[in-house]
N, C-alpha and C positions, 0 to 999 in steps of 0.2 A: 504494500500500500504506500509505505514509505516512498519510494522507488517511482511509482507514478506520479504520486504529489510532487518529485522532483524533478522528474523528465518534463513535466508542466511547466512547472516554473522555469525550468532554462527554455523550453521552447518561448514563454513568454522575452524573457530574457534577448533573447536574438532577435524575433521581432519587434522588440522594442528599440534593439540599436539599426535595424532596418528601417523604421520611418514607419511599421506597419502599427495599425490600428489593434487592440486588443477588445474585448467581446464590450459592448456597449446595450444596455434594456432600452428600448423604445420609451418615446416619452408616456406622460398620463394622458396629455392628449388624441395623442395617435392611437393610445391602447383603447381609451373612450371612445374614436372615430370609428376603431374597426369594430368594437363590441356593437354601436349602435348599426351599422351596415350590417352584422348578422342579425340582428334580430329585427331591421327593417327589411331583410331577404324572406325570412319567417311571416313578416306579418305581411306583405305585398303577396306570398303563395295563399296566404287562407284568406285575403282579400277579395282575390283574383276566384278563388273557389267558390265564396261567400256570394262573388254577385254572380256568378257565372251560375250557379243553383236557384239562385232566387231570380234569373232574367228566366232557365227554363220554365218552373214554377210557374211564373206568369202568363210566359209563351203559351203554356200545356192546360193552364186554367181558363184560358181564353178558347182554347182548343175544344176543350172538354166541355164548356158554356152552349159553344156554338152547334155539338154533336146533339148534348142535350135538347137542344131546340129543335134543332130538324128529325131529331126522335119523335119529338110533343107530336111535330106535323104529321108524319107518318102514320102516328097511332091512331089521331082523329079523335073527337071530342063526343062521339055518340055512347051513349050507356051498351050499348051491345052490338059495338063497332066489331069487337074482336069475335064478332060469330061469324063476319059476312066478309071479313077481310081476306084478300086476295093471296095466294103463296108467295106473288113476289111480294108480296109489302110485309108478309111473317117472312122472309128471307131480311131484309131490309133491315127490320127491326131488330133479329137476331143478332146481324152488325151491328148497328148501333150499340147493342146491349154490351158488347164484347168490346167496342171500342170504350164505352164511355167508364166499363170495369177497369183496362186495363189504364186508362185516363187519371183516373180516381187511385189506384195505387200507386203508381208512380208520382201523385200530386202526393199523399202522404209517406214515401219514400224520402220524398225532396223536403217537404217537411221537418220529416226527421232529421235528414242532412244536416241544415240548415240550423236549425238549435245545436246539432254539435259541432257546426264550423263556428258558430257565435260564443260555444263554452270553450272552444280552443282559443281564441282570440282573446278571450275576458282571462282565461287561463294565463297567457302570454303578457296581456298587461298586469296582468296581477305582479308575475316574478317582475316582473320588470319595469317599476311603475317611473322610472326617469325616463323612460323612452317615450319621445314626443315623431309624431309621424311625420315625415314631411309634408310639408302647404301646397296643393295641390294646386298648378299651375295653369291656366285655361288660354 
């Protein structure tokens, strides 16, 4: 052990009569610059997640709004419409039913998502409550 602590030392020793630099720590500034760029890496991915969930969400509510409707139309508003209805409009409707199901889970899917991209991010500012986001530039 001795023996390495001392080849150290002369290695320092010779670079020092060479003009070379020996090990220097980053400032507190720079260590602060670079800690804030990771964790503003962190929070621009669950950002980027966060609306990208909640644009589909939208997109697929709007979707599902509009299947709903042209269902309404199909089915017809008579009390015993569904006795005289035609195969293609029970083919029709079947889609619809299929669509508006798989509509409906995937909107509670995203849902869920979405409450845990917002507990990750509440998460992230919690450890990290100096971290200020950047001002968002227009």
């Amino acid at each position: 052990m001795f023996q390495l602590f001392l080849r150290a030392r002369a290695h320092d020793l010779v670079r020092s009569r060479r003009g070379e630099e020996g090990f220097k720590a980053r400032s507190a500034e720079r260590d602060a610059e670079t800690d804030r760029a990771r964790i503003g890496s962190i929070m621009a991915a669950i950002e980027a997640a966060l609306q990208a969930a909640e644009s589909e969400q939208s997109g697929l509510g709007r979707r599902v709004d509009d299947v709903l409707a042209r269902a309404a139309v199909t089915l017809g508003n008579g009390t015993d419409e569904y006795l005289e209805r035609e195969a293609l409009d029970n083919h029709h409707q079947d889609l619809f039913d299929a669509e508006i199901l798989n509509g409906q889970r995937r909107l509670k899917e995203l849902a869920t998502e979405i409450a845990h991209f917002k507990f990750v991010k509440a998460a992230v500012l919690s450890r990290f409550p100096d971290y200020k986001a950047p001002a968002a530039s227009n």
